[in-house]
N, C-alpha and C positions, 0 to 999 in steps of 0.2 A: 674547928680545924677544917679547914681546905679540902674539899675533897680532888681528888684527881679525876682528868676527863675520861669520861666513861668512851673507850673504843667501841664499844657496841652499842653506840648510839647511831638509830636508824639515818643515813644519809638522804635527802629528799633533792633531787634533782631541781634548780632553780629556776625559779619562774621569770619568764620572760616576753615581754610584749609582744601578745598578735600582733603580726603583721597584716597590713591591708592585703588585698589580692589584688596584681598588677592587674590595673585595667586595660584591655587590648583595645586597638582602633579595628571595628566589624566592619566599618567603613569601606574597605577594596573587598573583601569576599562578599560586601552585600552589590557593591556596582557591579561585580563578575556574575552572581546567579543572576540579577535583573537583566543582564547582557545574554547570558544564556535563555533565558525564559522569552526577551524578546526577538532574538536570532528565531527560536523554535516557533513565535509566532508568525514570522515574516515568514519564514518556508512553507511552512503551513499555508499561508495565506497564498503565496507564490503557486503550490503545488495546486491549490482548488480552483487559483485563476486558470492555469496551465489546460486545467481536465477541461474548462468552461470556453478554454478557446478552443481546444481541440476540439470540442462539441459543437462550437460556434462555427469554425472551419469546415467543418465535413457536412454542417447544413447548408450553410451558406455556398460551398460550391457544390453542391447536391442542388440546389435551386437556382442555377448558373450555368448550365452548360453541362456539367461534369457528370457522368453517372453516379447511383449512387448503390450500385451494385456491378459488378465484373458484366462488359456487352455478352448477348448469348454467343457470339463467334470466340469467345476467349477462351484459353485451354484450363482458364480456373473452373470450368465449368465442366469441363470433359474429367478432370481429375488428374491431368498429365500436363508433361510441359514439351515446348519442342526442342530439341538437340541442336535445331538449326536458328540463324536469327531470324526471326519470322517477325518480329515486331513491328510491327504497322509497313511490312515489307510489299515491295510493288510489282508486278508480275511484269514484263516488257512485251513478251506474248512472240509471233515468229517473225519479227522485222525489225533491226538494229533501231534507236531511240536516241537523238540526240537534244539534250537537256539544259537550258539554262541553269544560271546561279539561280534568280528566282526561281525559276520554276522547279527546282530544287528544293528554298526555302520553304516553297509554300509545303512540301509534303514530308520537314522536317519533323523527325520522331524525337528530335532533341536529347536522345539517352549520351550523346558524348560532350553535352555542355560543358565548360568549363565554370566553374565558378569555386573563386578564391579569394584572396586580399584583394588582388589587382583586376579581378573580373568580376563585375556586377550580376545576381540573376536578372534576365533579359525579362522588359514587360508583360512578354505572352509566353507561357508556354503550354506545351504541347500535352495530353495523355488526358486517361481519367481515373480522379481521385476516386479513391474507395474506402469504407470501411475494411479494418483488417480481423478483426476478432468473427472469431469462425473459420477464419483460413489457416492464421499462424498463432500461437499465443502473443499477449503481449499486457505491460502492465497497466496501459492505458486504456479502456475498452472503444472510446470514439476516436480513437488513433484511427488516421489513413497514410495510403500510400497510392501511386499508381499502378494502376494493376496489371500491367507488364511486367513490373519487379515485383508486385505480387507472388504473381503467377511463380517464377522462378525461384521467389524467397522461400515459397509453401514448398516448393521439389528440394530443396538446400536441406529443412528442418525434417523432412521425410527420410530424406537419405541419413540424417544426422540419426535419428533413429535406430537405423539399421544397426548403429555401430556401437549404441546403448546411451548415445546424448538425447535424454527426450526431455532433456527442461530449458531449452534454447526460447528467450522469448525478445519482443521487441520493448526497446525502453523509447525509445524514440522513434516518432516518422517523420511526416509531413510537418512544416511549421511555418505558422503564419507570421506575418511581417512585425508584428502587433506582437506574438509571444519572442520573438529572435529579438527585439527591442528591449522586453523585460529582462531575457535569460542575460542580454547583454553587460545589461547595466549591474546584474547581480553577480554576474561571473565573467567580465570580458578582462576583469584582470592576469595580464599574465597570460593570453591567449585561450583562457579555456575557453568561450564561445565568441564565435565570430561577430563581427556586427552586422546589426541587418542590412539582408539585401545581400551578403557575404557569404550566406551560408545556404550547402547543399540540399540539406532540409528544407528550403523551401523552394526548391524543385521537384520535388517527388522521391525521390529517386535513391534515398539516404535513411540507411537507418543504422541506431545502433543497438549493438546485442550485446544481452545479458545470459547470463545460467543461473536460474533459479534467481534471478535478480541482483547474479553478483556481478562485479567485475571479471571479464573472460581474461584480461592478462595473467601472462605466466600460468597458463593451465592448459590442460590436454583439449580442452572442450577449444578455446580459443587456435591450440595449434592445428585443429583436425579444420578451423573454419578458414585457416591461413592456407592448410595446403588444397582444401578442396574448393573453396566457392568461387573461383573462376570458371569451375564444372557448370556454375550456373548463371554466368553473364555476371557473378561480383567480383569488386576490388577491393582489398583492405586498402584504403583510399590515404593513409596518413602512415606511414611505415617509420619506424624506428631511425631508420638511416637515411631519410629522407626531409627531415625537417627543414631544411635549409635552401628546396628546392619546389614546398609545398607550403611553406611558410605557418605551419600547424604543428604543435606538439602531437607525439605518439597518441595515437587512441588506436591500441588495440578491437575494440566493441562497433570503430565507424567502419562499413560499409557502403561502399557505391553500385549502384548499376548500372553497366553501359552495352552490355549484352555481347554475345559471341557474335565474330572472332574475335574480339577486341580484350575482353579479360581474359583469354588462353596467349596470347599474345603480348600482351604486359607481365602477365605473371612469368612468363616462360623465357623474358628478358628484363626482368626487374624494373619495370618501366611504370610512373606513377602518371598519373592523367596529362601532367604538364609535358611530360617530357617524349610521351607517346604521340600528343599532336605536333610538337615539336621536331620529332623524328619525321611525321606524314608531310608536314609542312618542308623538311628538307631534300627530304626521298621523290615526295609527288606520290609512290606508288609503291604498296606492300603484297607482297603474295603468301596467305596461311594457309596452311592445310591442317584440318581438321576433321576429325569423324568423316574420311573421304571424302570430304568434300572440301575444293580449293576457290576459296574468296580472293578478291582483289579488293584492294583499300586502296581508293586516291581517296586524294586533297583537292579540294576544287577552290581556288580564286574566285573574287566578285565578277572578276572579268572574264572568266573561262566559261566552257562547255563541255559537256562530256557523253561521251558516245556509250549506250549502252547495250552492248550486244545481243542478238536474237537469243530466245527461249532462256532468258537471263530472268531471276528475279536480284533483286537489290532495295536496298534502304538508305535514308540521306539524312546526317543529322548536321545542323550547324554546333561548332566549336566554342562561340562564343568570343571567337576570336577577331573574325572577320571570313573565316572559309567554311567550309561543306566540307563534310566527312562523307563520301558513298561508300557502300559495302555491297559488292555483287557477287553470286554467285550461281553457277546452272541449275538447270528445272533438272 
């Protein structure tokens, strides 16, 4: 007899073929870390050339003309800076002076160059490079600058101090023709660095600042450097609302020197380098008053002269335009 199916017969779950394990293609995540790995080598390699030309730079004009330390008459040395523009300023002495365009050129201090797109740095110019480490921090230690905007950048970081910013350091100074080629080629996309021969950095005169090596935009340390360093002969030289007139994207961190009166004077009418020679060029002739004391700014033409009156001192920088900037003011 038949037996009937037993319901409590253990049920076994049915067997079923492994499946392979879909193979992935490693193919694009292995091009993206080889990409990564050699991005990090070329910066690398970029950042050690960088330090070897700045090192190269500051010997080589150290063994050329340039000091290689601040002249004993500079106030980097006194430990103070002057309130007035004394930079390589000329005394007229008690008998009115009347002055060629050359003879102008020749004892140009060059702090209101122009240089942009459109304005080339001019073959020679003026000051002496320096070593900056010892005076101001910064993160390159054979960085220079001119030590005129030395002198004032160290009284800027002093004062910063007072008000509890003490990690203001320099990312960038001086820059040889040679690294503004390299930086170009690696970042001239899109404006971030000019081409050589284009940029202010390699006039002296320019640098950019960091906090504790960050970025100063949108923070207190970057706002306190907006409202105060025209106190000390700087410009934020590339302004937010200004791109269109400076041909430069924003950089909060760039800094120029062009010394008093002239950044109490732009900053106090919103005026960026271009448009402040612009102005002298239409005017001919500006009157500042300052720290009581009242300056006159002409323009001088290739073709002019200019009278420079008794117990006057004054300073003459070319624009890079084709004029002279004079700046005088009484003994």
């Amino acid at each position: 007899m038949r037996q009937g199916h037993n319901h409590n017969h253990r049920q076994y779950p049915r067997q079923t073929k492994p499946t392979r394990p879909i193979k992935t293609n490693r193919a694009p995540r292995r091009i993206f870390l080889f990409a990564i790995c050699v991005s990090i080598i070329v910066l690398g390699v970029f950042i050690v050339n960088a330090f070897r030309q700045g090192q190269a730079a500051y010997d080589n004009y150290s063994n050329s003309g340039y000091t290689a330390s601040p002249s004993p008459r500079h106030p980097l040395n006194a430990g103070g800076y002057s309130q007035y523009n004394s930079d390589n300023s000329q005394y007229n002495g008690h008998s009115p002076q009347t002055l060629s365009f050359n003879e102008l050129a020749d004892i140009s201090n060059d702090l209101l160059l122009l240089v942009n797109p459109d304005y080339a740095v001019p073959p020679h110019i003026s000051g002496n490079l320096v070593r900056i480490s010892g005076y101001v921090r910064a993160l390159n230690p054979a960085a220079i600058l001119r030590d005129d905007a030395l002198t004032h950048l160290r009284a800027m970081f002093d004062s910063a101090e007072n008000y509890g910013f003490t990690q203001f350091r320099v990312t960038q100074a001086f820059r040889t023709h040679e690294y503004q080629q390299n930086l170009f080629e690696v970042m001239g996309e899109g404006g971030l660095a000019a081409p050589p021969g284009h940029s202010e950095h390699q006039v002296g005169l320019a640098v950019d600042i960091s906090y504790e090596g960050v970025n100063i935009g949108n923070s207190v340390q970057g706002d306190w450097l907006m409202a105060n360093s025209y106190r000390y002969g700087f410009i934020l030289r590339y302004p937010e609302h200004k791109t269109e007139i400076t041909g430069v994207p924003f950089e909060p961190w760039h800094y120029r020197y062009v010394g008093l009166p002239h950044a109490y004077y732009m900053t106090a009418y919103d005026l960026v380098l271009e448009e402040y020679i612009q102005l002298l060029q239409q005017e001919s002739e500006l009157t500042v008053r300052l720290n009581g004391v009242t300056y006159t700014v002409r323009h001088v033409s290739a073709d002019e002269t200019i009278v420079i009156p008794e117990m006057y001192s004054f300073t003459a920088s070319l624009d890079n335009t084709g004029g002279i900037i004079v700046t005088m003011w009484p003994n």
